[in-house]
Backbone as CSV, one residue per row, in Angstrom:
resi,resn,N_x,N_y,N_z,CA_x,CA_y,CA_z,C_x,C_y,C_z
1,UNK,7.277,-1.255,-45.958,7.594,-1.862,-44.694,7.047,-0.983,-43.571
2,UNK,6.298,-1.659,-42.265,5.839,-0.870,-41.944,6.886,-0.595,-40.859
3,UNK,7.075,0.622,-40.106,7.501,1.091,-39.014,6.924,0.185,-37.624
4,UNK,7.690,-0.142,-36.700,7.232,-0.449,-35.471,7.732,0.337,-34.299
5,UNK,7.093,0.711,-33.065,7.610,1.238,-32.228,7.313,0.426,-30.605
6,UNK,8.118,0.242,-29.892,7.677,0.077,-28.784,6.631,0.888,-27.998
7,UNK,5.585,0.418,-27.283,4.930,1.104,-26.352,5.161,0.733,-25.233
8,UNK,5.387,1.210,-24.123,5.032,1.274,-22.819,4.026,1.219,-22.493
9,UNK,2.905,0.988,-22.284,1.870,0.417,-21.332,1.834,1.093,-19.619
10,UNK,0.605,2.086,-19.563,1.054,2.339,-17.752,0.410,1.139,-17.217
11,UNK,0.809,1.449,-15.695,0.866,0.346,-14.732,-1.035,0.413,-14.182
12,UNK,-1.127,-0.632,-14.075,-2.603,-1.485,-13.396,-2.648,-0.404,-12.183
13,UNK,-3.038,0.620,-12.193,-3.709,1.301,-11.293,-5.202,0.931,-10.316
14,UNK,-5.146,0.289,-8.948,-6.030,-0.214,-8.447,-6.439,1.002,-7.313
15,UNK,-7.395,0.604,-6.851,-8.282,1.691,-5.837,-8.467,0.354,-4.383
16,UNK,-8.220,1.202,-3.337,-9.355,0.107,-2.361,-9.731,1.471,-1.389
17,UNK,-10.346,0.589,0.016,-10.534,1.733,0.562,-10.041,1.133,1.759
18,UNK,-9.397,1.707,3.124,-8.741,0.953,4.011,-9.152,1.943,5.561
19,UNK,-9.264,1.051,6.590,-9.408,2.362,7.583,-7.845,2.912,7.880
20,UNK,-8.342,4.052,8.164,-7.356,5.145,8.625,-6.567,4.313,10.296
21,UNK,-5.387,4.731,10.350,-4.826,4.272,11.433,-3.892,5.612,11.960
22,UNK,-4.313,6.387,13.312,-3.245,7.141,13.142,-3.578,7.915,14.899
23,UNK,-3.305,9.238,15.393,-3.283,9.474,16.725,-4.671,9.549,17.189
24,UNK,-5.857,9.522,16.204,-7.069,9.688,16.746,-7.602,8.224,17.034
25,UNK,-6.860,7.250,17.063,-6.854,5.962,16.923,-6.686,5.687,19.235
26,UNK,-6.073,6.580,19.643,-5.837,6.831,20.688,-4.876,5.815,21.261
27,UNK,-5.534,5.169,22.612,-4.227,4.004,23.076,-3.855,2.860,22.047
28,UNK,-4.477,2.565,21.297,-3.851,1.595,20.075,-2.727,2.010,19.237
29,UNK,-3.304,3.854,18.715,-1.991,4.099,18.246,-0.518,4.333,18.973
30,UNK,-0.461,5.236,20.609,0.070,5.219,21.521,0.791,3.559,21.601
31,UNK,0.436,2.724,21.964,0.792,1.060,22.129,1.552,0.524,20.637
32,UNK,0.838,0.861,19.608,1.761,0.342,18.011,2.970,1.390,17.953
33,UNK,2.918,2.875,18.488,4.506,3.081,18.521,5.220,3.024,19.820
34,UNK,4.598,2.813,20.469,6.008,2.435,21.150,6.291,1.198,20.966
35,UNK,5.679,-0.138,21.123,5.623,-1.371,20.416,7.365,-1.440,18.912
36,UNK,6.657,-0.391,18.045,7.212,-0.399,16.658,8.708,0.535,16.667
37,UNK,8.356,1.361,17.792,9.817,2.252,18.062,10.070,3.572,17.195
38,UNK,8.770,3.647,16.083,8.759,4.551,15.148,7.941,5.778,14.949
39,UNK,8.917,6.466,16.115,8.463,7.855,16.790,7.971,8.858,15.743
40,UNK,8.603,8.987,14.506,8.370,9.582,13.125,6.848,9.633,12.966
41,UNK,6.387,8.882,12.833,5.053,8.472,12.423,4.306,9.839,12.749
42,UNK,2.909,10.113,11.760,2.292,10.924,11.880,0.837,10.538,11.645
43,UNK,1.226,9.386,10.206,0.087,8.400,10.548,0.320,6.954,9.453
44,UNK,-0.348,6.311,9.522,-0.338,4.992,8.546,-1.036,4.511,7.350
45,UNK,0.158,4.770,6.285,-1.052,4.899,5.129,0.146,3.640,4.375
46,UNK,-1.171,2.753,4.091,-0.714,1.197,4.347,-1.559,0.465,3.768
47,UNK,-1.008,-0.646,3.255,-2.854,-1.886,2.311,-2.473,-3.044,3.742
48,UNK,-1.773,-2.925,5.037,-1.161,-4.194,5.884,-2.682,-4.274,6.073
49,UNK,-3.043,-5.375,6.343,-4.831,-6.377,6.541,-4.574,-6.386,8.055
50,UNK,-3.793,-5.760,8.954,-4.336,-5.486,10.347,-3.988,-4.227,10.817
51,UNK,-3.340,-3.632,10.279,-2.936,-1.978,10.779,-4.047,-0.965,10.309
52,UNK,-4.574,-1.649,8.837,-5.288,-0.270,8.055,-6.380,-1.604,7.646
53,UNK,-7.240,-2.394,7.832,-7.784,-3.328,7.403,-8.483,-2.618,6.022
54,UNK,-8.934,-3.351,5.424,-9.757,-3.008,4.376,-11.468,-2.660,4.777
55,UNK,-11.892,-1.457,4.307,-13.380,-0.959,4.362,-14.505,-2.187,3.897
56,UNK,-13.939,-2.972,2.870,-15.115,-3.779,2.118,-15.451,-5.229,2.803
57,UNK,-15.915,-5.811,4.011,-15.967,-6.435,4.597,-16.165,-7.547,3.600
58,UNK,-17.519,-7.473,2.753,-18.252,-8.387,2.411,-18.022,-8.176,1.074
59,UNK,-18.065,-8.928,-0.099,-18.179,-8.407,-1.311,-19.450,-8.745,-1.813
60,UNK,-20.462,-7.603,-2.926,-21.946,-7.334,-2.868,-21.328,-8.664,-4.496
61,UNK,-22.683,-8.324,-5.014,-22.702,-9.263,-6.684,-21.944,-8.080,-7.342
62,UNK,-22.618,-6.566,-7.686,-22.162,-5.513,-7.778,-20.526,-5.496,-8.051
63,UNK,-20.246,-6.026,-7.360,-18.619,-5.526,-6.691,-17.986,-6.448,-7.618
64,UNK,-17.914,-7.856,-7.869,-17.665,-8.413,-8.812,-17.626,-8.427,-10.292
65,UNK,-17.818,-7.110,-10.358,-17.878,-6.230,-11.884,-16.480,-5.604,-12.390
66,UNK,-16.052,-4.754,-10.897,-15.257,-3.960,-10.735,-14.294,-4.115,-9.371
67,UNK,-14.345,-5.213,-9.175,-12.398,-5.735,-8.180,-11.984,-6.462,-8.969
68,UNK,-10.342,-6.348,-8.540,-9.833,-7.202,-8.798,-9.418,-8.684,-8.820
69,UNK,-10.229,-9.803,-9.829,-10.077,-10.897,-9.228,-9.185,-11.716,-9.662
70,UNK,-7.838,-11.214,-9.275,-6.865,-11.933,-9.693,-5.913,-11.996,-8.489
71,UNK,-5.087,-13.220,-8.167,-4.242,-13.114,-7.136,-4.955,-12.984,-5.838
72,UNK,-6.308,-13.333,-5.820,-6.735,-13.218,-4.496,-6.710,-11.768,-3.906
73,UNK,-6.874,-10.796,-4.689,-6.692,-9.444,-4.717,-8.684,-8.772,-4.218
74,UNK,-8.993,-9.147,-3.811,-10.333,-8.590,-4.277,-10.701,-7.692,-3.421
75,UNK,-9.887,-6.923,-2.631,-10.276,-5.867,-1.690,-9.525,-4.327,-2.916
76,UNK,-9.401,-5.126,-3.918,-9.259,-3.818,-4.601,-9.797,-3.489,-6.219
77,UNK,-9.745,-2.366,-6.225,-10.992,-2.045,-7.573,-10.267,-1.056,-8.517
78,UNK,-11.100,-1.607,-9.955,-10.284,-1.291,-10.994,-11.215,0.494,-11.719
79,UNK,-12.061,0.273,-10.895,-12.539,1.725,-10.981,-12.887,2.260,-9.673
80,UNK,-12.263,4.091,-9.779,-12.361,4.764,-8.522,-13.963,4.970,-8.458
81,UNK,-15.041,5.475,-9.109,-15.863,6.060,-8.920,-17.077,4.839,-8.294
82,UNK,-16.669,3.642,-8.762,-17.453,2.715,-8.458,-17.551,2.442,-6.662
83,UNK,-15.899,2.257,-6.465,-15.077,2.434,-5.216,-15.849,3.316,-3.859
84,UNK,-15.890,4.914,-4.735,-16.251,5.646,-3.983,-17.561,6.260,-3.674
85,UNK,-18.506,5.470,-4.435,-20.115,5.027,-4.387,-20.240,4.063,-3.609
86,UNK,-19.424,2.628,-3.764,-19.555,1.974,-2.549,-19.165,1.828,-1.270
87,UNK,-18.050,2.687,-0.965,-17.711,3.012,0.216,-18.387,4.750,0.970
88,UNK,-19.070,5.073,0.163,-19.342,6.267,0.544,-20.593,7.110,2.117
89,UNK,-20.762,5.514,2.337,-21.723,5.873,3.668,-20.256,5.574,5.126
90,UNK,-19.523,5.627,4.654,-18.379,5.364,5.704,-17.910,6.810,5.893
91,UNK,-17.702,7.047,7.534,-17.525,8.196,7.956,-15.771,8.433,8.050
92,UNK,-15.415,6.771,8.382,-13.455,7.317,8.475,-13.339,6.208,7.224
93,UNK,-12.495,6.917,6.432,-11.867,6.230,5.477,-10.549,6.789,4.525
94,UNK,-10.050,6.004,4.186,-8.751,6.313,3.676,-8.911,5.549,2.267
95,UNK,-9.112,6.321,0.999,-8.894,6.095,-0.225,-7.700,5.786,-0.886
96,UNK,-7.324,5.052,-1.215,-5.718,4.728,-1.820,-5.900,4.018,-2.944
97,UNK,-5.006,4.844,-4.132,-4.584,4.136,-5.641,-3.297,3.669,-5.158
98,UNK,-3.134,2.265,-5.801,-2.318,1.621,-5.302,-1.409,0.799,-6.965
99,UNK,-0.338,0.376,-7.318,0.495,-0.166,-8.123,1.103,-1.006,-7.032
100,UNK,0.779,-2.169,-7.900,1.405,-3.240,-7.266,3.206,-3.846,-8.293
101,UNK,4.359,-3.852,-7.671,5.589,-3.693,-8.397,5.923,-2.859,-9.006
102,UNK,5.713,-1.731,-9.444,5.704,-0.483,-10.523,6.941,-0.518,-10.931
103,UNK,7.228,-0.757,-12.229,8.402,-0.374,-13.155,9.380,0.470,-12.969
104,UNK,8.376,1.414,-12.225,9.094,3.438,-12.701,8.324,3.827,-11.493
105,UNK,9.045,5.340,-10.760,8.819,6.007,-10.047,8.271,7.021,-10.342
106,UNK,7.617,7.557,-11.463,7.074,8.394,-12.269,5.583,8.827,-11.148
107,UNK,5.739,10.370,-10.769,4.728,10.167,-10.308,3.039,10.681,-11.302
108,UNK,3.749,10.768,-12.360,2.389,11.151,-13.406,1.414,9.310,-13.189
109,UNK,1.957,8.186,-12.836,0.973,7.405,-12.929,-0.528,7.043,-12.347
110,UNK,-0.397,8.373,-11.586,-1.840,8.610,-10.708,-2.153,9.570,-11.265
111,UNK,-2.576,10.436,-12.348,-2.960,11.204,-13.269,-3.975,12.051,-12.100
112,UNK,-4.953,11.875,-11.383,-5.776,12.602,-10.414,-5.662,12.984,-9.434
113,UNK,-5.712,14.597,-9.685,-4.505,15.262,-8.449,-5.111,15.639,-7.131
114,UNK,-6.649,14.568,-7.254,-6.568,14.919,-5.765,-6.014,13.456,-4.909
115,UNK,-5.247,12.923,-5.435,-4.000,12.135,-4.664,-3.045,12.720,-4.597
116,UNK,-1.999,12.290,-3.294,-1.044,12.282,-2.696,0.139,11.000,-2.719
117,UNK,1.024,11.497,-3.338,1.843,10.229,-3.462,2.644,10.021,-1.802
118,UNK,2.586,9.177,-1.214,2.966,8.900,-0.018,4.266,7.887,0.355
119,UNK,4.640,7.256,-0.472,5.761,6.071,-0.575,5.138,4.836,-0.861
120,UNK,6.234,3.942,-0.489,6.441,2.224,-1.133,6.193,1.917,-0.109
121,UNK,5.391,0.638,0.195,5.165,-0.541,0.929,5.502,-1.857,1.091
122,UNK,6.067,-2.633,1.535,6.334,-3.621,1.213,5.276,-5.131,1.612
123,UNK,4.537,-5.370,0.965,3.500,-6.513,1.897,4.173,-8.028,1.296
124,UNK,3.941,-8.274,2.349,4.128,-10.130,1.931,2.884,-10.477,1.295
125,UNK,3.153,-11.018,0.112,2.676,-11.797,-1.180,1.259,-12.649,-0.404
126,UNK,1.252,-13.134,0.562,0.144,-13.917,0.888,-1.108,-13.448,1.875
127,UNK,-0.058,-12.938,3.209,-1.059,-12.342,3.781,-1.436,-10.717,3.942
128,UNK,-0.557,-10.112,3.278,-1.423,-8.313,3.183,-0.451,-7.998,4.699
129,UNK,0.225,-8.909,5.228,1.066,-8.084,6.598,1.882,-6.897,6.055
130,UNK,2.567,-5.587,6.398,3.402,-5.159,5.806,5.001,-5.616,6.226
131,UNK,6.108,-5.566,6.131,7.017,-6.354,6.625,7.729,-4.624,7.005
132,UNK,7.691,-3.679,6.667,7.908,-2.460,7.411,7.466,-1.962,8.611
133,UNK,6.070,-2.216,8.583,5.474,-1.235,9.567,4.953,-2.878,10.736
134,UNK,5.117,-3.986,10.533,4.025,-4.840,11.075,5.098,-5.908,11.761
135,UNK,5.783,-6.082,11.201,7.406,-7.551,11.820,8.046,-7.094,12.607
136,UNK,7.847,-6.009,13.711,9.043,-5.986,14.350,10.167,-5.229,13.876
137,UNK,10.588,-5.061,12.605,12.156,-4.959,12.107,12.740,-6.185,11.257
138,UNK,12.928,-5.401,10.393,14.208,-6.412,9.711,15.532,-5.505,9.667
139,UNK,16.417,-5.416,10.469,17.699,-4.466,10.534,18.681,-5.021,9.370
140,UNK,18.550,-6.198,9.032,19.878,-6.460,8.015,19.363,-5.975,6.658
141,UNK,18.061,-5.399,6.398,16.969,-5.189,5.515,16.978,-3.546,5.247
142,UNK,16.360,-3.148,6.135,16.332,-1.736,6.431,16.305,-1.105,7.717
143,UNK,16.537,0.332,8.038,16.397,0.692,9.446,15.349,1.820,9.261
144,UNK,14.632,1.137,10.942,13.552,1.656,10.471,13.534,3.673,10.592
145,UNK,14.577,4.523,10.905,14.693,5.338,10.304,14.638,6.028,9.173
146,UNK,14.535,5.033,8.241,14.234,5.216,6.497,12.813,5.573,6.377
147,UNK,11.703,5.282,7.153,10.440,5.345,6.981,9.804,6.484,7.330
148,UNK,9.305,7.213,6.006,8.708,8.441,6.636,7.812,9.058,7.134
149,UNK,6.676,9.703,7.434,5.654,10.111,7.931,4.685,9.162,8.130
150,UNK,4.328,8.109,6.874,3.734,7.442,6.373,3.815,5.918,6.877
151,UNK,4.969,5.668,7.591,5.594,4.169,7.282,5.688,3.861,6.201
152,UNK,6.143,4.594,5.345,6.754,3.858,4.104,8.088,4.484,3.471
153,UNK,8.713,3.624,2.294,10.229,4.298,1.955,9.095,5.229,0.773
154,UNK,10.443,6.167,0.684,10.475,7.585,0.136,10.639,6.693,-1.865
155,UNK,11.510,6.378,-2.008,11.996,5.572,-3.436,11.547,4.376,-3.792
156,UNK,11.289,4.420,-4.995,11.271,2.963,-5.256,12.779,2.237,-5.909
157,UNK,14.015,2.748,-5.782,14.865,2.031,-5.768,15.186,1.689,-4.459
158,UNK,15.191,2.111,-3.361,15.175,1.456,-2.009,14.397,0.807,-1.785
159,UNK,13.106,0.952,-2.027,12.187,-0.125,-1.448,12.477,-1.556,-2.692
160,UNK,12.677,-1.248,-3.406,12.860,-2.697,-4.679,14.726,-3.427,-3.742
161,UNK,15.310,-2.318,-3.448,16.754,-2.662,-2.625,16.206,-3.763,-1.569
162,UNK,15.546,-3.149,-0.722,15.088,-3.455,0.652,14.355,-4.620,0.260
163,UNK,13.361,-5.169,-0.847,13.213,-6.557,-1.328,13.637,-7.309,-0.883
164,UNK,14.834,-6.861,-2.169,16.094,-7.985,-2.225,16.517,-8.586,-0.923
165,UNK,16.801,-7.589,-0.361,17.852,-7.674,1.261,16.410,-8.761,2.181
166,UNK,15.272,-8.024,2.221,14.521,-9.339,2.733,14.600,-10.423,2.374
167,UNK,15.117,-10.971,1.236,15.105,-12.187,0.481,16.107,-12.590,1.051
168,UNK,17.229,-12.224,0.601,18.834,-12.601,1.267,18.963,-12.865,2.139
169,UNK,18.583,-11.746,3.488,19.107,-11.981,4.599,18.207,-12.919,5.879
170,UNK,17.216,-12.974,5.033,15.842,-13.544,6.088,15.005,-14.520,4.887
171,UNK,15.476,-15.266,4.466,14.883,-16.435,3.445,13.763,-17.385,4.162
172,UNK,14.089,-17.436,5.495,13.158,-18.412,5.930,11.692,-17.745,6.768
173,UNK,11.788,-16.538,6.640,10.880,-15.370,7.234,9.893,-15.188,6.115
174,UNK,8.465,-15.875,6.271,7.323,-15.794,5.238,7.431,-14.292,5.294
175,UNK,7.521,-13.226,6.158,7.199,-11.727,6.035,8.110,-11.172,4.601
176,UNK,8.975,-11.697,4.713,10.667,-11.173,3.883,10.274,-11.686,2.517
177,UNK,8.752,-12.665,1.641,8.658,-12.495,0.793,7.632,-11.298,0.397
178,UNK,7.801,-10.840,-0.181,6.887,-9.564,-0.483,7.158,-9.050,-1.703
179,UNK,5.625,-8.118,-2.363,6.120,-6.859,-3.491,5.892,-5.476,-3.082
180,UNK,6.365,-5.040,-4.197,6.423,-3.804,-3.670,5.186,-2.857,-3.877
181,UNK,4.581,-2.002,-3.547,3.369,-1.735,-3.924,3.519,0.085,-3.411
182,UNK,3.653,0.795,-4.595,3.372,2.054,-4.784,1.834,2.632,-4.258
183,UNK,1.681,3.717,-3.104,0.803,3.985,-2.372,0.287,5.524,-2.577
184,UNK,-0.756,6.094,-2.947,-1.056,7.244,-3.197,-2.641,7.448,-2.527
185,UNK,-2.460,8.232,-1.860,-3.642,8.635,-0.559,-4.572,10.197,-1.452
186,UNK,-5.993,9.447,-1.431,-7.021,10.772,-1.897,-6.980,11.708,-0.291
187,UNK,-7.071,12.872,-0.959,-7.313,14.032,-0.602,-8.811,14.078,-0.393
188,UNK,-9.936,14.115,0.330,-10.891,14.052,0.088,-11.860,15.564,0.530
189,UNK,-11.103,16.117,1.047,-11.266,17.782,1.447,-11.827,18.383,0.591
């Protein structure tokens, strides 16, 4: 008889590349905090499709090798090196491995240590808005005191909490559907 064991499987580790958003950004960044109220901030490391837009404007034939084409996902790639050959004539950029829902808070799932694990994000499912850093507030949800350097939560049992509570308390708010998406920023120094 043979033995069976469960495996675990790690999580779909994706790459994109996003612009940087942060004080060298000047009166825009000045205007999004006071706007957002979230004096904390140091800078924005984020997949939101208007705070940190995505680097890959256009997608080449190339590129269709190596994004993701599932879920309408295709600003992100299933290999880094490909990633960082094609984004590599860009002077500001922000590299991010990204897990979309992650199981576990484990931070061995980015195995390459020139990332930085930075926190959880929360984006709505359709349009890439973040519902943290981009709605205004959801107070019955979270406050935005929870958010750290980054605009993002520190845990992924709060941010999977903070879900929920978008669901519950704001059902009719397209922002309040969302997943959760684990965020880890290259070091590129």
């Amino acid at each position: 008889m043979m033995e069976t064991t469960s495996t675990i499987l790690p999580p779909k580790v994706w790459y994109t590349a996003v612009t940087p958003f942060d004080s060298s950004d000047g009166n825009r960044w000045q205007d999004y905090i006071v706007w957002s109220g979230l004096m904390q901030l140091e800078r924005v490391v984020s997949l939101d499709a208007s705070l940190c837009p995505s680097l890959i404007d256009e997608l080449s034939g190339a590129d269709w090798d190596h994004n993701i084409a599932e879920d309408y996902l295709l600003d992100y790639f299933c290999c880094l090196d490909y990633l960082l050959q094609r984004s590599s004539g860009l002077s500001r950029r922000n590299i991010l491995a990204v897990v979309r829902n992650p199981e576990s808070s484990k931070s061995e799932e980015v195995p390459d240590l020139r990332f930085e694990f930075c926190g959880y994000d929360l984006l709505e499912t359709r349009t890439g808005i973040s519902a943290l850093l981009n709605c205004g507030g959801f107070p019955k949800a979270f406050d935005k005191s929870e958010l750290n350097k980054n605009g993002l939560i520190d845990s992924l049992e709060r941010g999977i909490s903070v879900k929920q509570a978008l669901r519950e308390e704001y059902p009719d708010d397209d922002h309040a559907m969302c997943d959760v998406w684990a965020i880890w920023l290259m070091n590129e120094k």
